[in-house]
Every structure is written in C-alpha cells, then in structure tokens.
PDB file of N, CA, C, O and CB in Angstrom:
ATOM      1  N   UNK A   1      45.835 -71.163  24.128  1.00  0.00           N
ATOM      2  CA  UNK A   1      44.512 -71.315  24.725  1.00  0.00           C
ATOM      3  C   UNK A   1      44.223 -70.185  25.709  1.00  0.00           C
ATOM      4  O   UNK A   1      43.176 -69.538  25.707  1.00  0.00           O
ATOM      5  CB  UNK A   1      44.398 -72.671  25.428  1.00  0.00           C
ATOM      6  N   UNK A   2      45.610 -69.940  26.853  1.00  0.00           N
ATOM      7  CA  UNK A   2      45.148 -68.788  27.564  1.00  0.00           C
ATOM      8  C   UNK A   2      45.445 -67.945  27.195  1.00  0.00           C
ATOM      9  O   UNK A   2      45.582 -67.227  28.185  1.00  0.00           O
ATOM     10  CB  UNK A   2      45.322 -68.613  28.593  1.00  0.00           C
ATOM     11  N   UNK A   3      45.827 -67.098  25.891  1.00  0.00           N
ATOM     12  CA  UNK A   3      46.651 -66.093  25.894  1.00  0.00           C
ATOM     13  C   UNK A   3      45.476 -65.507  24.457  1.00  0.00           C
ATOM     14  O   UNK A   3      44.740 -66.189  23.744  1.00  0.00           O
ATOM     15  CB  UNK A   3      48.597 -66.527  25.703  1.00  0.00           C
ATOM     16  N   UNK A   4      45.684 -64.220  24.462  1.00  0.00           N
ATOM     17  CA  UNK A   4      45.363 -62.976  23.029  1.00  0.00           C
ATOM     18  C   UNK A   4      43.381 -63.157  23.150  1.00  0.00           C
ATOM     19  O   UNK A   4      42.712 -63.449  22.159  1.00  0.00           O
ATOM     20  CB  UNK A   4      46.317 -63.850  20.678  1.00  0.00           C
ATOM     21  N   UNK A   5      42.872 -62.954  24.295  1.00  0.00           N
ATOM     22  CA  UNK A   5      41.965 -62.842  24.302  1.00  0.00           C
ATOM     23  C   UNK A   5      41.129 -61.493  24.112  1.00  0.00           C
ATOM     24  O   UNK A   5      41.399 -60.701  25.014  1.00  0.00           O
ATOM     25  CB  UNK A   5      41.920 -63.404  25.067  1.00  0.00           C
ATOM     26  N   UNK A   6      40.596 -61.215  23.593  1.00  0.00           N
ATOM     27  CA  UNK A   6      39.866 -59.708  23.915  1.00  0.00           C
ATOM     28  C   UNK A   6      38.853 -59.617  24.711  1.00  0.00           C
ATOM     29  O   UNK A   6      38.065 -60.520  24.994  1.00  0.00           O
ATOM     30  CB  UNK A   6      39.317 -59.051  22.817  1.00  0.00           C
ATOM     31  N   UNK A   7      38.853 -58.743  25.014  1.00  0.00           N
ATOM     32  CA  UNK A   7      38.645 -57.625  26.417  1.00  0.00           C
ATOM     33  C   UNK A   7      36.967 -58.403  26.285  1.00  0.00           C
ATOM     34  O   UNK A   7      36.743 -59.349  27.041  1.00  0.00           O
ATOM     35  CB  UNK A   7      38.884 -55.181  26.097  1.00  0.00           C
ATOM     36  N   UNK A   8      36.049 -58.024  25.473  1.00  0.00           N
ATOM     37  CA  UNK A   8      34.739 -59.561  25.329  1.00  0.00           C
ATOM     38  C   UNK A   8      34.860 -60.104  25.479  1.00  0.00           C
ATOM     39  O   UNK A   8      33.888 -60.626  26.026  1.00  0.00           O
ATOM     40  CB  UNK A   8      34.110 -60.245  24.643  1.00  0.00           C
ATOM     41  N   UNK A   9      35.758 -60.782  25.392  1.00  0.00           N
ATOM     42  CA  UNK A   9      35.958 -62.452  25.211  1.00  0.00           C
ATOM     43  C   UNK A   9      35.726 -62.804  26.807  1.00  0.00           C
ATOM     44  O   UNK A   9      34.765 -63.333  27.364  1.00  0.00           O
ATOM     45  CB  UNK A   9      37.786 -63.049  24.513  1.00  0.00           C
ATOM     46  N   UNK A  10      37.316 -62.171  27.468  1.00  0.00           N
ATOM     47  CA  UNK A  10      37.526 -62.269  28.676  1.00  0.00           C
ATOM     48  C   UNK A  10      36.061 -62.188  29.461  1.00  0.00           C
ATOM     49  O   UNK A  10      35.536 -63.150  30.021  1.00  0.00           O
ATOM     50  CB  UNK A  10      38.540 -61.240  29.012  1.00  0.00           C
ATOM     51  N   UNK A  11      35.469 -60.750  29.382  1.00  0.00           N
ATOM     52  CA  UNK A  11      34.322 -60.302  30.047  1.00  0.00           C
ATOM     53  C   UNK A  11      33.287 -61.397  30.243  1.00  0.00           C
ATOM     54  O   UNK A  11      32.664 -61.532  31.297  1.00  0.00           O
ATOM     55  CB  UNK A  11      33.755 -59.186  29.317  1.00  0.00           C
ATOM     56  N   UNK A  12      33.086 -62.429  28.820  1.00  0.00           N
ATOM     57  CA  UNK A  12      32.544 -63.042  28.945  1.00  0.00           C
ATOM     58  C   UNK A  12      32.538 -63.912  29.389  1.00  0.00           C
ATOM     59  O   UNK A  12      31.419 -64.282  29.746  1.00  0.00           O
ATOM     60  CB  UNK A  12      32.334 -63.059  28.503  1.00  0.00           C
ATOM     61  N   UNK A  13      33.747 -64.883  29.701  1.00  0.00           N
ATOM     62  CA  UNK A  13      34.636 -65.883  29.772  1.00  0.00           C
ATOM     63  C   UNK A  13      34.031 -65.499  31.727  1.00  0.00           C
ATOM     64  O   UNK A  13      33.175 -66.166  32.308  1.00  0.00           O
ATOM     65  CB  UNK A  13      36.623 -65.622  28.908  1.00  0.00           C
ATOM     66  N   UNK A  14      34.694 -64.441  32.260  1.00  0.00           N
ATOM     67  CA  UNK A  14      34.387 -64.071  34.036  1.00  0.00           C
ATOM     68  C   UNK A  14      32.890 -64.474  33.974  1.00  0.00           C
ATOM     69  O   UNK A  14      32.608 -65.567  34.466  1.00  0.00           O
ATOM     70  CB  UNK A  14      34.619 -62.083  34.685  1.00  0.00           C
ATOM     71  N   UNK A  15      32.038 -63.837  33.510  1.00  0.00           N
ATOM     72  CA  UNK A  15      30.570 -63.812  33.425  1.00  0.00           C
ATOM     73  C   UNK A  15      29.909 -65.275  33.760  1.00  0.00           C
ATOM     74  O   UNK A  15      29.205 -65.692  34.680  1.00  0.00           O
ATOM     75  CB  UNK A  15      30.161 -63.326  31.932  1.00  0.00           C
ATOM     76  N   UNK A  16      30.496 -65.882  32.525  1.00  0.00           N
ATOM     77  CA  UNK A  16      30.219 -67.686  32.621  1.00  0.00           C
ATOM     78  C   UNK A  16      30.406 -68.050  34.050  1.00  0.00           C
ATOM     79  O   UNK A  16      29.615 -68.327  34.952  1.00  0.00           O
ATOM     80  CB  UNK A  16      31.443 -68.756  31.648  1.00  0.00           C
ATOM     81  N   UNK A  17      31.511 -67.975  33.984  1.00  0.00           N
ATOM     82  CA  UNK A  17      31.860 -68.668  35.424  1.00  0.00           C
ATOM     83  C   UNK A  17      31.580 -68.094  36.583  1.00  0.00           C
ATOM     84  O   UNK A  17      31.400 -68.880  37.513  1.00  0.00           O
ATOM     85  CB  UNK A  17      33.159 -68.903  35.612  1.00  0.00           C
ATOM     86  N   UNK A  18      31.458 -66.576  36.891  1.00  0.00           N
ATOM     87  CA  UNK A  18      30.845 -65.953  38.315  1.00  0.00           C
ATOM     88  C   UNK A  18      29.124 -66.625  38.543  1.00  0.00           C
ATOM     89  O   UNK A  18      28.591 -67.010  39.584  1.00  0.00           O
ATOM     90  CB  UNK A  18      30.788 -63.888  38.135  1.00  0.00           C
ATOM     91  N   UNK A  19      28.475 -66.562  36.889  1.00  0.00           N
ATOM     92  CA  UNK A  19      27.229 -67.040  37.349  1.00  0.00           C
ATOM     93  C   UNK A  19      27.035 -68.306  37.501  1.00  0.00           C
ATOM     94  O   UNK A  19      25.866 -68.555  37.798  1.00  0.00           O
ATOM     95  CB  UNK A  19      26.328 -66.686  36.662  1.00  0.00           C
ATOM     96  N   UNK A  20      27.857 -69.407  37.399  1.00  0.00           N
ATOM     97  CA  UNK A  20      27.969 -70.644  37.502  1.00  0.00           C
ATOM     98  C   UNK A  20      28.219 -70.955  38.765  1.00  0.00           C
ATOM     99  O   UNK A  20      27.498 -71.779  39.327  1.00  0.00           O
ATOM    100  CB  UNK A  20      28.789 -71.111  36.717  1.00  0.00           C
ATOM    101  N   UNK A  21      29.208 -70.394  39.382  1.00  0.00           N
ATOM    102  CA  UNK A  21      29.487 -70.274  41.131  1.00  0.00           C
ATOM    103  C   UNK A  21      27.983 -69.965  41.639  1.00  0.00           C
ATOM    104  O   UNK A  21      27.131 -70.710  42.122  1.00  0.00           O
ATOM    105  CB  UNK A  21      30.738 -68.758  41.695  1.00  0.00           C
ATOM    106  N   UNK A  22      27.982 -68.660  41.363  1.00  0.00           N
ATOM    107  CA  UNK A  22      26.543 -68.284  42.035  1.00  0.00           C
ATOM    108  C   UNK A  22      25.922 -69.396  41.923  1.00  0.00           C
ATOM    109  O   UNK A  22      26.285 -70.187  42.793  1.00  0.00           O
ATOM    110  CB  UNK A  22      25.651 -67.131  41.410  1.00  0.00           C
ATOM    111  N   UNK A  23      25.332 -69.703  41.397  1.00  0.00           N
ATOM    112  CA  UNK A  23      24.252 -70.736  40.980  1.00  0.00           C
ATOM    113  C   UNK A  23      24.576 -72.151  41.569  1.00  0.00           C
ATOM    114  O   UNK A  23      23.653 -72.838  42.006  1.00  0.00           O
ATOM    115  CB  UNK A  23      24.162 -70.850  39.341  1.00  0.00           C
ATOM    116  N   UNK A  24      25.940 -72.626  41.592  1.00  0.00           N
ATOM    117  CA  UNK A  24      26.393 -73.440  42.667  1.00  0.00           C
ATOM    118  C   UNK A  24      25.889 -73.256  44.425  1.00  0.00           C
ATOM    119  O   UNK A  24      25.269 -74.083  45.094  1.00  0.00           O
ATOM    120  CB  UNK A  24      27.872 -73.221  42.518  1.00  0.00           C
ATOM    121  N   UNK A  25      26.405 -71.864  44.866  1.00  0.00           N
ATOM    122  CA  UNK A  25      26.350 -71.578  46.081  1.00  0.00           C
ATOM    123  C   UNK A  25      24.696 -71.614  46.293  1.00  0.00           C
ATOM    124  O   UNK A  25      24.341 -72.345  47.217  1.00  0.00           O
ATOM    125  CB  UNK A  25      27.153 -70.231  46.379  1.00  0.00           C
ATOM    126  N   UNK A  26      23.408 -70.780  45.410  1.00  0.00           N
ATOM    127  CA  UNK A  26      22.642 -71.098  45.391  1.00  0.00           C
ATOM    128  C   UNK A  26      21.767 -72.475  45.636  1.00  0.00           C
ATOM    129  O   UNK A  26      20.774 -72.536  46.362  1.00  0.00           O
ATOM    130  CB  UNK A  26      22.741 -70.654  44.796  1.00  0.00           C
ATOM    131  N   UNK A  27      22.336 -73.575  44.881  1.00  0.00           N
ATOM    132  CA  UNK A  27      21.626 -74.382  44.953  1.00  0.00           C
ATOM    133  C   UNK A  27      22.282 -75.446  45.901  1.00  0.00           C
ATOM    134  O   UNK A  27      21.926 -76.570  45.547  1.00  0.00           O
ATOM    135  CB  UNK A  27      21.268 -74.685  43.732  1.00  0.00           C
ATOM    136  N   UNK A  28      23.011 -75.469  46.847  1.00  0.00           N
ATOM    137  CA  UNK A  28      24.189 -76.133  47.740  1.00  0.00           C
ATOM    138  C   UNK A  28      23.318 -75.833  49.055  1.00  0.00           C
ATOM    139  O   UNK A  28      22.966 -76.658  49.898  1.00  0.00           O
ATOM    140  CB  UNK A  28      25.993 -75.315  47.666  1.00  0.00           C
ATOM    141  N   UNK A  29      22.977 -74.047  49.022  1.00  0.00           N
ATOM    142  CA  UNK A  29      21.977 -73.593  50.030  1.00  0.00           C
ATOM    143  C   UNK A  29      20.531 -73.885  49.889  1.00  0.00           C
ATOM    144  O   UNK A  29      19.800 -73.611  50.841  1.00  0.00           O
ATOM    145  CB  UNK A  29      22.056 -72.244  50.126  1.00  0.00           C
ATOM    146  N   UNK A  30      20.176 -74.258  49.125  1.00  0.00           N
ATOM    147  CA  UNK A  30      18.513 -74.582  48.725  1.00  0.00           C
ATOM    148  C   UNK A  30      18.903 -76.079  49.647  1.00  0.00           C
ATOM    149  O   UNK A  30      18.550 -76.120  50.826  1.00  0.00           O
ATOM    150  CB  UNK A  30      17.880 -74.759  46.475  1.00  0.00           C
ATOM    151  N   UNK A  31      19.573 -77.163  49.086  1.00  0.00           N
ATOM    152  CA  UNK A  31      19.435 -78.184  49.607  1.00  0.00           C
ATOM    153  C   UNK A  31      19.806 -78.159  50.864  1.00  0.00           C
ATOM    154  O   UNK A  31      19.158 -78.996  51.493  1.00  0.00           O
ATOM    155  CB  UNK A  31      19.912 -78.990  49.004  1.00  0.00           C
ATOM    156  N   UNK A  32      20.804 -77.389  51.744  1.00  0.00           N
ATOM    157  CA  UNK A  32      21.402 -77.416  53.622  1.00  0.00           C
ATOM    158  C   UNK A  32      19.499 -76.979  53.580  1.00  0.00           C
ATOM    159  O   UNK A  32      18.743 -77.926  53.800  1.00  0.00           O
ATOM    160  CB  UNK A  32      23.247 -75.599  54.588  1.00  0.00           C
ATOM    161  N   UNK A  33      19.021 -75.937  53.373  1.00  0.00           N
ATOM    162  CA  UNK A  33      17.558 -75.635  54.351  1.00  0.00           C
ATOM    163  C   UNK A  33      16.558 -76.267  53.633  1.00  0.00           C
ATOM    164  O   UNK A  33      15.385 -76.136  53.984  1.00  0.00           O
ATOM    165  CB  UNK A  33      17.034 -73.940  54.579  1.00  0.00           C
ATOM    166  N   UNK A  34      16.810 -76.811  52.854  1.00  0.00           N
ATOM    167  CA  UNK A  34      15.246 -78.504  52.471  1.00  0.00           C
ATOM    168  C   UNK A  34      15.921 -79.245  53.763  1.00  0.00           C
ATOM    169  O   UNK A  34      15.281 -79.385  54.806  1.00  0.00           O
ATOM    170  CB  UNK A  34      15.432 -80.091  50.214  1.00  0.00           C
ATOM    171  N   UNK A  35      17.201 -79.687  53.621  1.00  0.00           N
ATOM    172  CA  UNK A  35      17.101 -80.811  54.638  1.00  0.00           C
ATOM    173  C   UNK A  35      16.789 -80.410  56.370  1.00  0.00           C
ATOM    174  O   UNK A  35      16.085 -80.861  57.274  1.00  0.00           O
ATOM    175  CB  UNK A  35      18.585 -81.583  54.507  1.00  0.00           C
ATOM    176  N   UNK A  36      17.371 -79.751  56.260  1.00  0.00           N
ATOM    177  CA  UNK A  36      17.081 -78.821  57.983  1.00  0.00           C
ATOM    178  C   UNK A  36      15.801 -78.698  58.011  1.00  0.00           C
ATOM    179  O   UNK A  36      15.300 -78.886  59.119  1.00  0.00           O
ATOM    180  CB  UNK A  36      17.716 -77.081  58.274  1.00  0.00           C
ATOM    181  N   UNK A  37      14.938 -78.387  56.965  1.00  0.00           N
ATOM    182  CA  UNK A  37      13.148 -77.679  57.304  1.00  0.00           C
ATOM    183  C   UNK A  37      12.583 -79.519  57.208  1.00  0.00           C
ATOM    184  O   UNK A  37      11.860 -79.870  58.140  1.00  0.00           O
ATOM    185  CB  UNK A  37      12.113 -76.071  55.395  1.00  0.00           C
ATOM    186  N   UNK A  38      12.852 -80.382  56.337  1.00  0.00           N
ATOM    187  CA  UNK A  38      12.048 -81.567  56.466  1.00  0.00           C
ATOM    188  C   UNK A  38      12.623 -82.684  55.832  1.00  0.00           C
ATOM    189  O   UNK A  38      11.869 -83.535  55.360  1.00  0.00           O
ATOM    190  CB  UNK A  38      10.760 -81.382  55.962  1.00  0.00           C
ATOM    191  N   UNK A  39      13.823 -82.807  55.752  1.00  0.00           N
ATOM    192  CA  UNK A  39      14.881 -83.893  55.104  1.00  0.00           C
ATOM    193  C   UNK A  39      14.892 -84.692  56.386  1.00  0.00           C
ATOM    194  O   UNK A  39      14.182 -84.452  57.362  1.00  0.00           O
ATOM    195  CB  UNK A  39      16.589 -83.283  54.528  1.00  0.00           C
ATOM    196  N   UNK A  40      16.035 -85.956  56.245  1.00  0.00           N
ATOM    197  CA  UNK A  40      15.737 -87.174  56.999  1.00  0.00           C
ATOM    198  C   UNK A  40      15.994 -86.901  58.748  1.00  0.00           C
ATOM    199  O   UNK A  40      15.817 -87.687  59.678  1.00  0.00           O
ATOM    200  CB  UNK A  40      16.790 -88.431  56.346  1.00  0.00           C
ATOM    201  N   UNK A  41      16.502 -85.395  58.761  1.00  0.00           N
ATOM    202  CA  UNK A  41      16.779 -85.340  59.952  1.00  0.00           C
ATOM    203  C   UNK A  41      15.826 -84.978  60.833  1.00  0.00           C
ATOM    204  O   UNK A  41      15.946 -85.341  62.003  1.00  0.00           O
ATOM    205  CB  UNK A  41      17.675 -84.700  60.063  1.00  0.00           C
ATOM    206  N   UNK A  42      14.880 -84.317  60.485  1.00  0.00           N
ATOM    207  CA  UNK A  42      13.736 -83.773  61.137  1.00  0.00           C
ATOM    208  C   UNK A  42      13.381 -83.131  62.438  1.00  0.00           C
ATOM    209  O   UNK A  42      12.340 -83.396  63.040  1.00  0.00           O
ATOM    210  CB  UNK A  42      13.110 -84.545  61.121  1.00  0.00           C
ATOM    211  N   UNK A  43      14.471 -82.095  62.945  1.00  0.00           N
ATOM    212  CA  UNK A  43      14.690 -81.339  64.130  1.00  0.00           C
ATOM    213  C   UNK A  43      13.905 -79.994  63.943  1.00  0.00           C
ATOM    214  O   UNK A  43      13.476 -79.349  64.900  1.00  0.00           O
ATOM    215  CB  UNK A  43      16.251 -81.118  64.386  1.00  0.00           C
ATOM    216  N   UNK A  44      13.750 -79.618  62.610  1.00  0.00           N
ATOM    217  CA  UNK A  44      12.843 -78.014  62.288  1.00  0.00           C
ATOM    218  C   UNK A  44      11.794 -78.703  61.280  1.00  0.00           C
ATOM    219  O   UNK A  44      12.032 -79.650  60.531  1.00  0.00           O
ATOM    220  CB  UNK A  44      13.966 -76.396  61.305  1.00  0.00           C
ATOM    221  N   UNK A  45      10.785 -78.129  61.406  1.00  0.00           N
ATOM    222  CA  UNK A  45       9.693 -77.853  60.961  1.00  0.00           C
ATOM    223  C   UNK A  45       8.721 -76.475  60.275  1.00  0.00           C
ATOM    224  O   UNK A  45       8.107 -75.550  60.807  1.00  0.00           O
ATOM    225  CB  UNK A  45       9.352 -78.256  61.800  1.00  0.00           C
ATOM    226  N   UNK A  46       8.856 -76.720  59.424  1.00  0.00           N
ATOM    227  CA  UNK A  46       8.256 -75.974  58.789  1.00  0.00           C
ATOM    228  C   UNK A  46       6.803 -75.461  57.802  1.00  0.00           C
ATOM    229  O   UNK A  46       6.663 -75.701  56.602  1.00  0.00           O
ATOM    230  CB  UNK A  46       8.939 -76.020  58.509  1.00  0.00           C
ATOM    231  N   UNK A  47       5.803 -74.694  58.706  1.00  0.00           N
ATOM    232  CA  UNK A  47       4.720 -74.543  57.465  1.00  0.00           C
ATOM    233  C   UNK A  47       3.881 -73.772  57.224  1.00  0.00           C
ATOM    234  O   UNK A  47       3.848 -72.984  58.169  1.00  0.00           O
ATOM    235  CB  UNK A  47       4.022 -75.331  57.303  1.00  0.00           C
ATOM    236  N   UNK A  48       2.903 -73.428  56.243  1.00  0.00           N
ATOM    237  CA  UNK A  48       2.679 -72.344  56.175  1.00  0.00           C
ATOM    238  C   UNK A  48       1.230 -72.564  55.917  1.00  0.00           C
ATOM    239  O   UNK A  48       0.988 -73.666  55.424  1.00  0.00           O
ATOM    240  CB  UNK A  48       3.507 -71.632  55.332  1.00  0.00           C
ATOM    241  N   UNK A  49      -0.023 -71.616  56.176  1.00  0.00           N
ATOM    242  CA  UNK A  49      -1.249 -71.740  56.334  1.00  0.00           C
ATOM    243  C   UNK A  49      -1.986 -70.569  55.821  1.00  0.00           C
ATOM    244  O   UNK A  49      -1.267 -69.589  55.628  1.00  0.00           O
ATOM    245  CB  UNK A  49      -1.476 -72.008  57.590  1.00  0.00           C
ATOM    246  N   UNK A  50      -3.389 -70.406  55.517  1.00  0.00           N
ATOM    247  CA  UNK A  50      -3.561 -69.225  55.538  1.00  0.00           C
ATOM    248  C   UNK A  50      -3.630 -68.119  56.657  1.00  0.00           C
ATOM    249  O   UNK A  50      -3.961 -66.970  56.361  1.00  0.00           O
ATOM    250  CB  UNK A  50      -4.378 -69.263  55.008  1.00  0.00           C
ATOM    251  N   UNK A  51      -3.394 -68.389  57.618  1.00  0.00           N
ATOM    252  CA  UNK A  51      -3.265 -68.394  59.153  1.00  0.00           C
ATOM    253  C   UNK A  51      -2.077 -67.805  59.027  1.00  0.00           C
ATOM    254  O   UNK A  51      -1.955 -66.778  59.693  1.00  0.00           O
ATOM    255  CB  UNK A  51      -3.308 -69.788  60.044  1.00  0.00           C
ATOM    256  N   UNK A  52      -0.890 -68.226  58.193  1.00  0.00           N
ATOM    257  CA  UNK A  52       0.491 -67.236  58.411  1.00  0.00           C
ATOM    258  C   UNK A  52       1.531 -68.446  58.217  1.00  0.00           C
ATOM    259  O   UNK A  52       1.219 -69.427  57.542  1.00  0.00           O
ATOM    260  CB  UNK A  52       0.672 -66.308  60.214  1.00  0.00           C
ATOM    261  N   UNK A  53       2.602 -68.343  58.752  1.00  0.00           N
ATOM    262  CA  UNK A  53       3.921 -69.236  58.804  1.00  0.00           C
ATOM    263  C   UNK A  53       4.250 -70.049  59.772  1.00  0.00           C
ATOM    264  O   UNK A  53       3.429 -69.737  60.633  1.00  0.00           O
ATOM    265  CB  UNK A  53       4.971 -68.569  58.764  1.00  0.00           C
ATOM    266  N   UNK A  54       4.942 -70.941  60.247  1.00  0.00           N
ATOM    267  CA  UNK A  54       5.268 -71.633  61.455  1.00  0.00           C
ATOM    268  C   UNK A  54       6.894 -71.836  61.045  1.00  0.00           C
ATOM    269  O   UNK A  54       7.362 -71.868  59.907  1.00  0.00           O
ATOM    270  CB  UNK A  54       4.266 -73.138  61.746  1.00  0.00           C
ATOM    271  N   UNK A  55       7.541 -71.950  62.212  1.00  0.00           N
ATOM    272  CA  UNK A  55       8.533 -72.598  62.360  1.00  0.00           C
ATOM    273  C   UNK A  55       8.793 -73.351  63.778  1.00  0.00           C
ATOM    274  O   UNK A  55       9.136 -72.764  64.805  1.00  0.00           O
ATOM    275  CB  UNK A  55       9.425 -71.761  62.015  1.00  0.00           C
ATOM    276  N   UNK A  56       8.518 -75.097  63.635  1.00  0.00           N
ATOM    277  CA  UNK A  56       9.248 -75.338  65.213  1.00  0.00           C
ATOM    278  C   UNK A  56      10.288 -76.149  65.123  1.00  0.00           C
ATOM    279  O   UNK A  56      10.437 -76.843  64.118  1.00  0.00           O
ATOM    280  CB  UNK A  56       8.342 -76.031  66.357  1.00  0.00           C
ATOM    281  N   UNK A  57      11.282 -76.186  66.306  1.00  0.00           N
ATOM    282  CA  UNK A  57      12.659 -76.789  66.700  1.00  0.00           C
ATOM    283  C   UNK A  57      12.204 -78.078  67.214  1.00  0.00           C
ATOM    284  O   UNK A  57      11.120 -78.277  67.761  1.00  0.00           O
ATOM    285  CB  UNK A  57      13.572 -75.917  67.841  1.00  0.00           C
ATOM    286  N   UNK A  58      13.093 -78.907  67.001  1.00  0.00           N
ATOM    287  CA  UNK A  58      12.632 -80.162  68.164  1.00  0.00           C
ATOM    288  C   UNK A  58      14.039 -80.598  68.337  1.00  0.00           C
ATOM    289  O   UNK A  58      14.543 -81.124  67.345  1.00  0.00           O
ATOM    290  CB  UNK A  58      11.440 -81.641  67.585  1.00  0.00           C
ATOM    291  N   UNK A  59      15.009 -80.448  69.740  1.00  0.00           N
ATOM    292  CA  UNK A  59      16.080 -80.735  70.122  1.00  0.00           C
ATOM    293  C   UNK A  59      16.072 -81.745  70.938  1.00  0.00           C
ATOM    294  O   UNK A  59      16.756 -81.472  71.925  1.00  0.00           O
ATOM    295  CB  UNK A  59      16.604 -79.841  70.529  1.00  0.00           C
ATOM    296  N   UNK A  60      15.612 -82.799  70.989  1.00  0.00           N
ATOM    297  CA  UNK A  60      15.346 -83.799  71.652  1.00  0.00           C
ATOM    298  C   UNK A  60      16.588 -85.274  71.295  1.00  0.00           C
ATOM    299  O   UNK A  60      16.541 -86.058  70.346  1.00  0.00           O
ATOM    300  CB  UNK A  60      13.744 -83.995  71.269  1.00  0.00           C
ATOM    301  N   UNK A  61      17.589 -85.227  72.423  1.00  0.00           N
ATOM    302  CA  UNK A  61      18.848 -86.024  71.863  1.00  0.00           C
ATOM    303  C   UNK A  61      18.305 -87.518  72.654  1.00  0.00           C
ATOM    304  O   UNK A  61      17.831 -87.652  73.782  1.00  0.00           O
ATOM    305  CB  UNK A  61      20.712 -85.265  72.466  1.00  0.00           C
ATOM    306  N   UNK A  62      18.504 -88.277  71.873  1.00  0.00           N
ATOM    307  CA  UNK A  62      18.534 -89.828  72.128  1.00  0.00           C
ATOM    308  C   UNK A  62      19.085 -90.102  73.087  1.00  0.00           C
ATOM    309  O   UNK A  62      19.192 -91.282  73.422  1.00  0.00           O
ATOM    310  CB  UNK A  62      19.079 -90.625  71.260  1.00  0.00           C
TER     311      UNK A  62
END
C-alpha cells in the first residue's frame, strides 16, 4: 500500500492532502471570527454600510 509509488502518484497523493489541511485551517478560522464578530458571545461587533465599516469591542465583565 505504501510502497512503489511514482513520482505522480506521490505528487498527487501530497497535493490531496496539503489542500485538505488548508481548507481545514481555513474553515476552523472562518468559524473562531463568525463567532467573535456575532456568535453567542457577543463582545465584537461588526458592520458595514455604505458609509464604510465598523468594528466595536464591548468588554464589559459580569
């Protein structure tokens, strides 16, 4: 199974899986800044207008 691969094969074999990581790390980071910008925790805020962009903090501890 691991052994007499050619040099394609292999190439391809890395390929699969580097873009599969990527695409992991990608979408791991999409969801940490959905939840930070407006998920259940709701400390940042985020929005955008024709006016331009906003971002505010709200650090306010219980």
């Amino acid at each position: 199974m691991w052994g007499s691969w050619s040099s394609a094969e292999e190439h391809s074999i890395v390929t699969i899986f580097g873009w599969s990581l990527g695409g992991f790390i990608i979408a791991m980071i999409a969801v940490i800044v959905g939840l930070l910008a407006g998920g259940p925790v709701g400390r940042f805020k985020v929005s955008a207008s024709s006016d331009g962009a906003s971002v505010e903090a709200d650090c306010t501890r219980p």
